[in-house]
N, C-alpha and C positions, 0 to 999 in steps of 0.2 A: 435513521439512516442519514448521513453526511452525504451532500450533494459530490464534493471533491476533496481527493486526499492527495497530500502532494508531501511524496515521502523525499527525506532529508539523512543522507548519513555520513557526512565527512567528517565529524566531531571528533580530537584523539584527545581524551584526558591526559592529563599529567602521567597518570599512573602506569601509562600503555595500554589503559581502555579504551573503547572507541562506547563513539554515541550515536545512537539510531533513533530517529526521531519522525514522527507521522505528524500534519498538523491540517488541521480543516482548513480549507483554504477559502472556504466562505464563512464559516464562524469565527476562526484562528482558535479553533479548540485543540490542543492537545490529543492527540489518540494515542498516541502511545511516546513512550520517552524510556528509552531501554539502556541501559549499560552493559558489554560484555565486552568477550579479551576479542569479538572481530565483532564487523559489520559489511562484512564485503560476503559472509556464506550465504547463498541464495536461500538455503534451508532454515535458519536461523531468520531473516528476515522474513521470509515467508510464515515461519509460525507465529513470529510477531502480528503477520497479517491477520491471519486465521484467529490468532485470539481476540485480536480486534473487533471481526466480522462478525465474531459469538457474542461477544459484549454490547456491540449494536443490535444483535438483532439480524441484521442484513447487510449487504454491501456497498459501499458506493455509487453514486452513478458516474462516477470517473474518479479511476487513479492516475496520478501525474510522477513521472518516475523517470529519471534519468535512462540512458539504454546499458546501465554499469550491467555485472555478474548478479551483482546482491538483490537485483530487480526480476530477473528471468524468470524467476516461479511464480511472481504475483503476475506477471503478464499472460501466463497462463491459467491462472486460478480465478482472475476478474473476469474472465470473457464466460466460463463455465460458469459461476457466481449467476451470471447478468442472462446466463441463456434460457433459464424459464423464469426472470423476472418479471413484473407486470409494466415496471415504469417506464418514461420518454425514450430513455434508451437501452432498454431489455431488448434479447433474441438476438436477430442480425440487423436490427439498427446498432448497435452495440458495437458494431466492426470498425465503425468508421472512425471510432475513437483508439483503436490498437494503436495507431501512427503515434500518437503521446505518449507511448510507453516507450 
């Protein structure tokens, strides 16, 4: 589990690809580094999320995310994620981090 993920997606390749990109923001690990033709579908971003979450194991204890479109599923998906986890800030300590999303 990665303490903070602090997602990034302004990238536009040459190609007319855009780039989405997740990066530990206390290890500077990579989680994800994605190419496709958007980055702004909520849906799209969010399954990037989801496969990330599977690949850890569990999720964050804070996501850090602009308030763009491409972000509105994972502000949904981290609070359900975090509501029967065990850690510092699992359940409704949890809330008080929504404002960063």
């Amino acid at each position: 589990m990665e303490p903070l993920m602090g997602i990034e997606g302004r990238l536009r390749c040459t190609t007319g690809n855009q780039l989405c990109s997740v990066i530990c923001s206390f290890s500077r690990r990579i989680m994800w580094l994605e190419v496709a033709t958007t980055n702004n579908d909520p849906y799209v971003v969010a399954g990037y999320f989801i496969n990330t979450v599977k690949s850890l194991g569990g999720s964050p204890l804070v996501v850090r995310a602009d308030c763009g479109t491409e972000n509105v599923n994972i502000a949904f998906i981290q609070p359900f994620l975090k509501s029967s986890g065990t850690d510092r800030l699992a359940g409704e300590k949890f809330s008080i981090w929504l404002f960063y999303i």
